[in-house]
VMD Tcl script that draws the C-alpha trace (Angstrom):
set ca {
  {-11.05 -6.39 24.07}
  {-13.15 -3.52 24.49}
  {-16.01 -3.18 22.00}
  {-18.84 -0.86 20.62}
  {-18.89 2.50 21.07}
  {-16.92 2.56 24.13}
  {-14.27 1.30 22.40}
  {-13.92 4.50 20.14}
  {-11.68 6.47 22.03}
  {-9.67 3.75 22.76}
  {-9.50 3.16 18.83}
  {-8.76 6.55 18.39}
  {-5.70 6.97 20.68}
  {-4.06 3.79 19.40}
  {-4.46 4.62 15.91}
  {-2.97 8.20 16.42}
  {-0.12 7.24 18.81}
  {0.58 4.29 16.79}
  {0.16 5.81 13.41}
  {2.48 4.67 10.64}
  {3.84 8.62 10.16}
  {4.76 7.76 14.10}
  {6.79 4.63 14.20}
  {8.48 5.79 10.73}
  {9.89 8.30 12.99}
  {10.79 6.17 15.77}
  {12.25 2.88 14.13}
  {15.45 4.44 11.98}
  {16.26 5.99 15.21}
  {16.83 2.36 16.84}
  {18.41 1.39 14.00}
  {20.48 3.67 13.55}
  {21.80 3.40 16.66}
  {22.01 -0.20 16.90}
  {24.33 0.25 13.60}
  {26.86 3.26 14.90}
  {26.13 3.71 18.69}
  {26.85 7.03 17.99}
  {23.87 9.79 18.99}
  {25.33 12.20 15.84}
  {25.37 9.76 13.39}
  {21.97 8.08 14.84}
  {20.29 11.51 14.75}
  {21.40 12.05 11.18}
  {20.44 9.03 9.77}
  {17.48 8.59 11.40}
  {16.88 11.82 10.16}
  {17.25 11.37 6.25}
  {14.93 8.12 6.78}
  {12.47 10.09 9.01}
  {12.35 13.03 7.05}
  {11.77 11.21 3.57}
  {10.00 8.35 5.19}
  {7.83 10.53 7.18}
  {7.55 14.40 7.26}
  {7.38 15.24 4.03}
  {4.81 12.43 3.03}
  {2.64 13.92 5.97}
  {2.93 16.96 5.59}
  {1.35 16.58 1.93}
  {-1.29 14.16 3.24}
  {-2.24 16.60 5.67}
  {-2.53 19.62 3.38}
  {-4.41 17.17 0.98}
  {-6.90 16.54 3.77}
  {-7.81 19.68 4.91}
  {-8.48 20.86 1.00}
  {-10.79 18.01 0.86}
  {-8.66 15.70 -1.20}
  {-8.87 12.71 0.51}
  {-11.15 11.67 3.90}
  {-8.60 12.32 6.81}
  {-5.13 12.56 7.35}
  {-5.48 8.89 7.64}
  {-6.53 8.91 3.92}
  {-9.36 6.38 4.86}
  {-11.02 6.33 1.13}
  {-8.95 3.61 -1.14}
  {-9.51 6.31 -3.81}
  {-7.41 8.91 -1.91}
  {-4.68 6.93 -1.28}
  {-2.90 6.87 -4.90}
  {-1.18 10.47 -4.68}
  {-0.11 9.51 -0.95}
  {1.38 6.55 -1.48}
  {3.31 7.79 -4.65}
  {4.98 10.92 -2.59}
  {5.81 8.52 -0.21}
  {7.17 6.14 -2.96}
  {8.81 9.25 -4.52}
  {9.72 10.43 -1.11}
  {11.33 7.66 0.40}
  {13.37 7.17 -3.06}
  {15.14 10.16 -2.56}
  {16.23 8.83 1.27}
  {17.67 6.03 -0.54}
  {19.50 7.57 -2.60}
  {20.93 9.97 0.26}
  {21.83 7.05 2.41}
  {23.37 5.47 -0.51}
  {25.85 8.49 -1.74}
  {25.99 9.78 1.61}
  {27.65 6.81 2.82}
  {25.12 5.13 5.67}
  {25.15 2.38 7.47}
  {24.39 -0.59 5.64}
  {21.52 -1.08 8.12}
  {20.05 2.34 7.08}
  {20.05 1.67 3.48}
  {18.32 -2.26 4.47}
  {15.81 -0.39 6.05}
  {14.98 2.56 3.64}
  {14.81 -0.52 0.86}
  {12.38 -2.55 3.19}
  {10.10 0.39 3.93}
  {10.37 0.79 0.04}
  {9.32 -2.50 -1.07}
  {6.62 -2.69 1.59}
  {5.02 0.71 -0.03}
  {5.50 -0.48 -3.56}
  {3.42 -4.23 -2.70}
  {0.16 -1.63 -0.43}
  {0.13 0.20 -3.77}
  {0.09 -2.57 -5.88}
  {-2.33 -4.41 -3.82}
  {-4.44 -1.18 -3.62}
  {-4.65 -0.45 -6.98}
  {-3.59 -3.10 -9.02}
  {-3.38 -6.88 -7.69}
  {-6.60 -8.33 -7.29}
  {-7.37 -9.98 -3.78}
  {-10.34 -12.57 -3.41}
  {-10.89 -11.75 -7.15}
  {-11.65 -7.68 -6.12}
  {-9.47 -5.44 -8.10}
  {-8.00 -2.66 -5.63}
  {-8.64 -3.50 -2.05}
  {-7.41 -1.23 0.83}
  {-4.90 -3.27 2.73}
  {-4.09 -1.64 6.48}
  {-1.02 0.66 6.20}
  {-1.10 1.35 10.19}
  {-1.14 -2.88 10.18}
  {1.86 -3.47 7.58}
  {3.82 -0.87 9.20}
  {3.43 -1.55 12.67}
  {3.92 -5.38 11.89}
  {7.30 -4.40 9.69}
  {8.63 -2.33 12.56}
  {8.40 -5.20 15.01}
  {9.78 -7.43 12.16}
  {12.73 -5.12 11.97}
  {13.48 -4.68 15.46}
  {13.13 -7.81 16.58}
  {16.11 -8.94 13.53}
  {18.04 -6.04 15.10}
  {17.75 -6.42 18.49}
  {16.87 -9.84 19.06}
  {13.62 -12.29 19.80}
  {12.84 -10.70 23.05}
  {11.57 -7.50 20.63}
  {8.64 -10.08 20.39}
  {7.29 -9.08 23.23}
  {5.65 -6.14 21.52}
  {3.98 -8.33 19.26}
  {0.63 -7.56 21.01}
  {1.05 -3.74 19.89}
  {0.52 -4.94 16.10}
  {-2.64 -6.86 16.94}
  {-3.89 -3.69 18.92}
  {-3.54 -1.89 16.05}
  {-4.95 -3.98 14.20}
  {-8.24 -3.95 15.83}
  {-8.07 -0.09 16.42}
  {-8.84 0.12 12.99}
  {-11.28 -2.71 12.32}
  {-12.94 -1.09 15.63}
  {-13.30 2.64 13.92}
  {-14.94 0.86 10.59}
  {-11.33 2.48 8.39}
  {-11.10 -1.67 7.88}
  {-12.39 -5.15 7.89}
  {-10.81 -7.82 9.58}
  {-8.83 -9.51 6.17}
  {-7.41 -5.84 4.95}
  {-5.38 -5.83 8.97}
  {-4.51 -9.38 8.44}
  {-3.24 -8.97 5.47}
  {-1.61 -5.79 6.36}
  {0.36 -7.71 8.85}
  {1.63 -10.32 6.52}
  {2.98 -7.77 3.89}
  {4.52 -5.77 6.92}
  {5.98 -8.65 8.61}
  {6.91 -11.00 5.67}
  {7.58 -8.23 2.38}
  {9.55 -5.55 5.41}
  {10.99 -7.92 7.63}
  {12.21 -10.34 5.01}
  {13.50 -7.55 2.76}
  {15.82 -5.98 5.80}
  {17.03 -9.53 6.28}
  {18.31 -10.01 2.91}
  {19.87 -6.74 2.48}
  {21.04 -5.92 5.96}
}
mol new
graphics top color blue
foreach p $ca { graphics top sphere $p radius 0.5 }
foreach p [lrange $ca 0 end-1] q [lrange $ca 1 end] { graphics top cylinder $p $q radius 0.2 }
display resetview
């Protein structure tokens, strides 16, 4: 793997194209059409999850970065990251309950909940549950959410989703390569995606 400075636009490009606010855009698409095979019904569902999920949490992060309220649209300061995470919490709760009374797939709703769960155990862990005995440690979002989506797919679609099981550990070290992370916070941010996401859409899909 490419390393030192030459590695920084490499870094760059994965982080951006593989950005959480990315495959939370992406993923309830393939679900959603895995679950109806109908394009309408994909596009609206994916939609309400994308929307929720993504849009509107980014479009606050973004405005919050350019008035100087966190470092980044990648909110790379710990300290920044409490009002982003809770619009995404907040967000993401009003998907739910969308899917729910508008009558989605069961998939949809798994997958809403998963995302959920997954956002509720970064903020915890961020702000509240101590990790190597340091209170508030900034796990990897771009790592627990690329990890989760592969986690998700690969229940959906089948162990040959695997494949793109590389992509997580690229993203992984795009991070740990720009200095946003150290090597435990993408590690960790792995297991919570894979094991906390991809359990949680298990059980409830």
């Amino acid at each position: 793997m490419t390393t030192g400075a030459s590695a920084t636009p490499l870094a760059r490009l994965v982080t951006e194209v593989l950005a959480p606010w990315v495959l939370v855009l992406s993923l309830p698409l393939l679900v959603a059409w895995h679950a109806t095979r109908s394009v309408p019904e994909t596009l609206l569902w994916g939609a309400v999850v994308g929307l929720t999920g993504s849009v509107i949490p980014m479009a606050v992060i973004v405005r919050g970065a350019r008035r100087g309220r966190w470092e980044g649209h990648h909110v790379t300061n710990r300290e920044g990251r409490l009002v982003p995470l809770l619009v995404c919490v907040a967000s993401l709760g009003l998907g739910i309950a969308a899917l729910t009374f508008g009558g989605a797939p069961r998939a949809m709703v798994a997958l809403a909940l998963s995302m959920f769960l997954s956002l509720l155990v970064c903020l915890a862990v961020t702000f509240g549950l101590p990790v190597n005995g340091v209170r508030g440690w900034k796990v990897s979002v771009h790592a627990a959410v690329a990890a989760g989506a592969v986690a998700v797919l690969t229940i959906t679609y089948g162990p040959w989703v695997l494949l793109a099981a590389p992509l997580v550990a690229l993203v992984a070290w795009s991070r740990v390569a720009l200095g946003d992370h150290t090597k435990a916070q993408v590690v960790v941010g792995v297991v919570l995606g894979a094991v906390v996401g991809g359990l949680a859409f298990s059980i409830l899909s």
